[in-house]
C-alpha positions as CSV (number, residue, x, y, z in Angstrom):
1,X,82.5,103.0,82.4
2,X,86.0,104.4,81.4
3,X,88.4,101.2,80.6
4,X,91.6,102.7,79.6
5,X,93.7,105.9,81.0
6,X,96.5,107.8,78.7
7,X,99.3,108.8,80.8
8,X,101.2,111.8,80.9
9,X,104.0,109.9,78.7
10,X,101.8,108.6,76.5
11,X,101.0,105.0,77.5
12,X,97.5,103.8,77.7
13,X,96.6,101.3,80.7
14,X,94.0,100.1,82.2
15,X,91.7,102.3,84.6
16,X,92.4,101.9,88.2
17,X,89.6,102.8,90.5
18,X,91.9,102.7,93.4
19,X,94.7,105.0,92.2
20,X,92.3,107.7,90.6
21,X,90.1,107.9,94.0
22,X,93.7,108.1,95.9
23,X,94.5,111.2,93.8
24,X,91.1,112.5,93.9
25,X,90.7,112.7,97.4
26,X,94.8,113.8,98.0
27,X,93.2,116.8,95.6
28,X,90.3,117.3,98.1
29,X,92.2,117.7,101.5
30,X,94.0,120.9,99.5
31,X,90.7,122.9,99.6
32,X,88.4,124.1,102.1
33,X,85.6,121.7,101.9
34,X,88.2,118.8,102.3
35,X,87.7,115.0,101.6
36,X,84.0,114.2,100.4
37,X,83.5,110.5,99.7
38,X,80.2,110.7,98.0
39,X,81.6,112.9,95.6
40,X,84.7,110.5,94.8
41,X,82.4,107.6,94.3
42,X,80.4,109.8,91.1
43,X,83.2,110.6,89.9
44,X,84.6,107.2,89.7
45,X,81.8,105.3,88.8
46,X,81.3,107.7,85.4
């Protein structure tokens, strides 16, 4: 399971579940499929 994210500025902080789904699905509802919640959780749970 991923533990640690770099940021963009360089930082390195702990993974967030919560934020990365947010930005994951945000992501989804710009396509034509849309929002598909199986396919945030395998993402996630890598």
């Amino acid at each position: 399971m991923i533990q640690t994210v770099v940021k963009r500025d360089g930082r390195i902080v702990g993974f967030n579940d919560q934020k990365i789904m947010g930005a994951i699905r945000k992501a989804m509802m710009h396509t034509d499929k849309g929002e598909d919640e199986r396919l945030v959780q395998q993402i996630t749970d890598m």
